[in-house]
C-alpha positions as CSV (number, residue, x, y, z in Angstrom):
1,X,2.7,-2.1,3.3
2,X,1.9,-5.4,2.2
3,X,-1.2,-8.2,2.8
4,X,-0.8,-11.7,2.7
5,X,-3.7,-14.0,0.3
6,X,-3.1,-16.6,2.2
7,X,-5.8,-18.6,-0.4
8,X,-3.5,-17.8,-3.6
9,X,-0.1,-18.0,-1.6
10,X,1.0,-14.7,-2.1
11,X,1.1,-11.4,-0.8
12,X,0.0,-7.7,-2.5
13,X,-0.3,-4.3,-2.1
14,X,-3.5,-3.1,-1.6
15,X,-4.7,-0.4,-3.9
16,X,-8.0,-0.1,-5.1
17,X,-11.5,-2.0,-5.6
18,X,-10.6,-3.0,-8.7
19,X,-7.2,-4.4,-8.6
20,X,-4.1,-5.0,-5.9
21,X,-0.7,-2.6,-7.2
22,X,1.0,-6.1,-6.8
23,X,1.6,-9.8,-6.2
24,X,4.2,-11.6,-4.9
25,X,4.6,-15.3,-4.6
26,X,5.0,-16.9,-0.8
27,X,8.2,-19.2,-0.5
28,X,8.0,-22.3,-1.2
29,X,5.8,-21.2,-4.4
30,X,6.4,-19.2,-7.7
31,X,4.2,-17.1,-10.3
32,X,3.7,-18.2,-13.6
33,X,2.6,-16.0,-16.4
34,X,0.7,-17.1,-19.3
35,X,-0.1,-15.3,-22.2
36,X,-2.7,-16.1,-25.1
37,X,-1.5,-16.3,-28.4
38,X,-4.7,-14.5,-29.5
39,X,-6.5,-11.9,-27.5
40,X,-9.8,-13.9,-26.0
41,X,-13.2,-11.9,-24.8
42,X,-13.1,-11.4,-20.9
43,X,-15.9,-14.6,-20.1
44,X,-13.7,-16.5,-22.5
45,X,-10.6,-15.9,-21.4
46,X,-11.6,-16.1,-17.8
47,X,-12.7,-19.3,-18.3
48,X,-9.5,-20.3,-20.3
49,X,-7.4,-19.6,-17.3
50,X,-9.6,-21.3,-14.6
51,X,-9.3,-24.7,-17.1
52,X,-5.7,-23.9,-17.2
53,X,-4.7,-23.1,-12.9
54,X,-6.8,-26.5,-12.1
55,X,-5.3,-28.7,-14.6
56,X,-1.8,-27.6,-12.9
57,X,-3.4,-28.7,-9.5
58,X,-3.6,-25.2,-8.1
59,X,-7.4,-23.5,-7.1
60,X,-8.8,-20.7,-8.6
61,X,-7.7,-18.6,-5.7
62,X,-4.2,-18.7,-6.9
63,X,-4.8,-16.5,-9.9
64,X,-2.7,-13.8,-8.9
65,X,-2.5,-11.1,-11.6
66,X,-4.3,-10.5,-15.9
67,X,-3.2,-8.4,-18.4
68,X,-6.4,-6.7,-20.5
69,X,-6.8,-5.0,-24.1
70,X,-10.0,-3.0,-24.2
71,X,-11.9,-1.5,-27.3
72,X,-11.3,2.5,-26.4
73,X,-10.2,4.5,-23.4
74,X,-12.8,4.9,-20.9
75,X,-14.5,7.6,-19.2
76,X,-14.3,7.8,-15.3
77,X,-17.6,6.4,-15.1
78,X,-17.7,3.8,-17.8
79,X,-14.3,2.5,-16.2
80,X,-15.8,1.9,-12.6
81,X,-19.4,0.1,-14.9
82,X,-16.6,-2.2,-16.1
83,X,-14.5,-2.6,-12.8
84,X,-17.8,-3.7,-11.3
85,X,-18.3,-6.3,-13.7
86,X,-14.8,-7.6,-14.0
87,X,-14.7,-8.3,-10.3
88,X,-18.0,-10.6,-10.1
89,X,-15.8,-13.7,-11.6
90,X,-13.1,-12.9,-8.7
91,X,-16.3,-12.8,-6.0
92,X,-17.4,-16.1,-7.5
93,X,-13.5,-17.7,-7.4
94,X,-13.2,-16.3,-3.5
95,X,-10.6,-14.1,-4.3
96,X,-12.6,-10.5,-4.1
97,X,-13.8,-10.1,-1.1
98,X,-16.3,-7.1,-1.6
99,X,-13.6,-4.2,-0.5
100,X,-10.4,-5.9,-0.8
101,X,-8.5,-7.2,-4.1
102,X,-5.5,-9.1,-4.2
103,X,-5.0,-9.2,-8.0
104,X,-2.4,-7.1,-10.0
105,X,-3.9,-5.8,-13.3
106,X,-2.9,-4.1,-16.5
107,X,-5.8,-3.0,-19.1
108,X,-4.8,-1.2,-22.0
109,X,-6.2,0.5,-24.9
110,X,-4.0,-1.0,-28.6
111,X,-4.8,2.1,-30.6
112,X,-4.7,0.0,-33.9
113,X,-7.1,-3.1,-34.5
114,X,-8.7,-3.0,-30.7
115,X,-10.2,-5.5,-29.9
116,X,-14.3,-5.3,-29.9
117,X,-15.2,-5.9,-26.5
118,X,-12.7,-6.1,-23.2
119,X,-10.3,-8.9,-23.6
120,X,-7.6,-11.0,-22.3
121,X,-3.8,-10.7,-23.2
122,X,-2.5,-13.1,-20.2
123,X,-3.1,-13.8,-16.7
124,X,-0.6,-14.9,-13.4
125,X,-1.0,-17.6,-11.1
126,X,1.0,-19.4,-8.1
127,X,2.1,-22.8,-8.0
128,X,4.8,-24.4,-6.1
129,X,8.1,-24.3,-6.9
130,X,11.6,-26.1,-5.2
131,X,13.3,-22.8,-6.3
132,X,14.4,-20.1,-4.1
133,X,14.0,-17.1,-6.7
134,X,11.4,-15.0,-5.6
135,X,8.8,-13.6,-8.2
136,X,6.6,-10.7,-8.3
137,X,3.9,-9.1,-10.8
138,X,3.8,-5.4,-10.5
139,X,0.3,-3.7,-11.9
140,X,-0.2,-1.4,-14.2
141,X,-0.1,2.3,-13.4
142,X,0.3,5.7,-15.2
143,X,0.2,9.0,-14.6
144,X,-1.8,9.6,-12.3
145,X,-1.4,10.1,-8.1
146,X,-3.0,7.7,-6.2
147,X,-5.6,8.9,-3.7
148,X,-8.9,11.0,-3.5
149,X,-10.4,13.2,-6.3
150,X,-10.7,12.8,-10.5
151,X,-8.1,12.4,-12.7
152,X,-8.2,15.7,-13.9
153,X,-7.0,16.8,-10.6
154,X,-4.9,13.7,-10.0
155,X,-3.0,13.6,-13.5
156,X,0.5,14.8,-14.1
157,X,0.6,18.2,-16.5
158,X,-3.1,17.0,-17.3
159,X,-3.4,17.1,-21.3
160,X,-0.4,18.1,-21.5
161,X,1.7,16.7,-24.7
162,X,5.1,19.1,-24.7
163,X,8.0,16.8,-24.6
164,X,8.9,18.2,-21.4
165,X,5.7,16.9,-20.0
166,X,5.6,13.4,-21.7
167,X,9.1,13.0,-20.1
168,X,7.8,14.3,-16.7
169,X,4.8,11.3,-17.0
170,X,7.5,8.9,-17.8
171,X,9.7,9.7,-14.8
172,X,6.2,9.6,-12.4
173,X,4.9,6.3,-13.9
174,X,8.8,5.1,-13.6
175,X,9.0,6.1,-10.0
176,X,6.0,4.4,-9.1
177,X,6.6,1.3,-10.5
178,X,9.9,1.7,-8.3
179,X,7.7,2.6,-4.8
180,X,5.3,-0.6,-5.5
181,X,8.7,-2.9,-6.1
182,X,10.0,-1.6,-3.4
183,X,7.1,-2.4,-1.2
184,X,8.2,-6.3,-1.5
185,X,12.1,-5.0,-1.5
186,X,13.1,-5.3,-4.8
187,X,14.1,-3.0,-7.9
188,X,15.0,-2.7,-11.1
189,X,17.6,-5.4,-10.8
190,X,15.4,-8.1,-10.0
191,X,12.9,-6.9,-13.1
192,X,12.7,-9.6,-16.1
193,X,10.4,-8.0,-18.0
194,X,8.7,-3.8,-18.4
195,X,6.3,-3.3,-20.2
196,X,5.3,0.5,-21.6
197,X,2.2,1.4,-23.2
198,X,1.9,4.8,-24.9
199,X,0.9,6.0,-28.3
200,X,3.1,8.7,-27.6
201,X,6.6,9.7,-28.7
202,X,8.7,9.2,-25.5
203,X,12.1,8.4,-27.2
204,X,13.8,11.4,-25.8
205,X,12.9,10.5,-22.1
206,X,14.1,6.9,-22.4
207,X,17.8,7.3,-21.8
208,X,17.4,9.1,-18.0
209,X,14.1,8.2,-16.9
210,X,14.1,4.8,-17.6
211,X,18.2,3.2,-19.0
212,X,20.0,5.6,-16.6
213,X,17.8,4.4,-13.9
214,X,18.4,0.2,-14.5
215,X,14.9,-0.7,-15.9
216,X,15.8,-1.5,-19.0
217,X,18.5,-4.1,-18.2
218,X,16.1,-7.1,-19.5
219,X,15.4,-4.7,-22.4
220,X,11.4,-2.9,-23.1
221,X,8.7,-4.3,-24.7
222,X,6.5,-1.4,-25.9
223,X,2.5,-1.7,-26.7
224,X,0.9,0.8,-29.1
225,X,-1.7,1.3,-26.9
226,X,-3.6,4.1,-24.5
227,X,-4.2,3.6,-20.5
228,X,-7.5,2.5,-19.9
229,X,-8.9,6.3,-19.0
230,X,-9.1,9.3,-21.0
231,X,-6.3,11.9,-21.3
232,X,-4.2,9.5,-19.6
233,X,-0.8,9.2,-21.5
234,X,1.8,6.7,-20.3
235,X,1.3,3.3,-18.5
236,X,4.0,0.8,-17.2
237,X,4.1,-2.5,-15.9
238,X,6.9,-4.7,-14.8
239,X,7.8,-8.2,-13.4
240,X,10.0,-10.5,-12.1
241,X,8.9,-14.1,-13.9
242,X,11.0,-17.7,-14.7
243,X,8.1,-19.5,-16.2
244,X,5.9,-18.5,-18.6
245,X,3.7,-19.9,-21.4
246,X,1.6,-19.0,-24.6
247,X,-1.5,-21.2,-25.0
């Protein structure tokens, strides 16, 4: 099931507090994607983006979707201590209501050179557009089951790092990236760009959980990097984009 932002011209999937599970442009209007060309500290690059949706003539509230790098993985608790100050910029732009968020959100851990303090890779917003190609931003998710309880009881084969398991958290994260797609009616076909963030090996699950199932046909672009909570393995993201920037 979907909401419409009526604000941002789009529509999402409500997930949690934190973030949406995805954004979809309205008709009539189209997401753009623009990424950094160096990673910029959260205030920073916050402020970047809101220069960057009003100079296009769009308000704040079309900001539709952000891509994150963060210093280390974080604990349950120090990841809700951060989701609670990410979302006071989206209060102040009149996009987070206080229980509901519309924006789609990846934040990921690069294992190598992190950055020191959470940090902006790129952001999404709406704008209009003449063309009839829809486009969508599909969040971030891993391993782990949506709905009550810790990650330890809502991980897949928890700590687990046999191949057999890594391949099992592929096909999850790969089937949910499918269910949240699906909620706007799309698939794989429609995809122009997935996104995998692991710092582990999961070459030997690529050719059936992720060619054999179309969501590689724009190709993979692969982050050395961990999801942004501990003993989580495997994140994905994927889109379907026409314009995009680096700035």
């Amino acid at each position: 099931m979907t909401r419409e932002f009526t604000a941002g011209n789009y529509r999402f999937i409500p997930s949690v507090f934190q973030y949406s599970a995805g954004a979809c442009a309205d008709p009539g209007y189209e997401i753009e994607r623009v990424r950094f060309d160096r990673w910029l500290p959260l205030a920073e690059g916050f402020a970047r983006a809101a220069k960057f949706i009003q100079e296009a003539g769009r308000p704040l509230t079309a900001f539709c979707a952000c891509e994150l790098r963060s210093p280390a993985a974080f604990t349950e608790e120090g990841f809700r201590a951060f989701n609670l100050h990410y979302v006071k910029t989206l209060s102040e732009w009149g996009i987070f209501d206080g229980t509901t968020n519309p924006v789609a959100r990846s934040n990921v851990c690069p294992e190598l050179d992190p950055p020191s303090e959470p940090s902006f890779y790129a952001f999404s917003f709406t704008r209009p557009s003449r063309s009839s190609t829809p486009t969508f931003v599909i969040a971030g998710g891993a391993e782990a089951r949506e709905g009550a309880g810790s990650y330890v009881e809502r991980t897949v084969r928890y700590r687990d790092l046999s191949p057999d398991a890594i391949k099992e958290k592929v096909r999850f994260t790969t089937s949910q990236m499918e269910n949240r797609m699906a909620a706007f009616g799309f698939g794989w076909k429609d995809a122009t760009g997935v996104q995998a963030y692991s710092i582990r090996d999961f070459h030997h699950a690529l050719a059936d959980e992720l060619v054999r199932r179309g969501a590689l046909r724009s190709g993979l672009t692969w982050h050395f990097a961990r999801p942004p909570v501990v003993d989580l393995e495997y994140e994905m993201d994927c889109r379907r984009v026409v314009r995009e920037a680096v700035i």
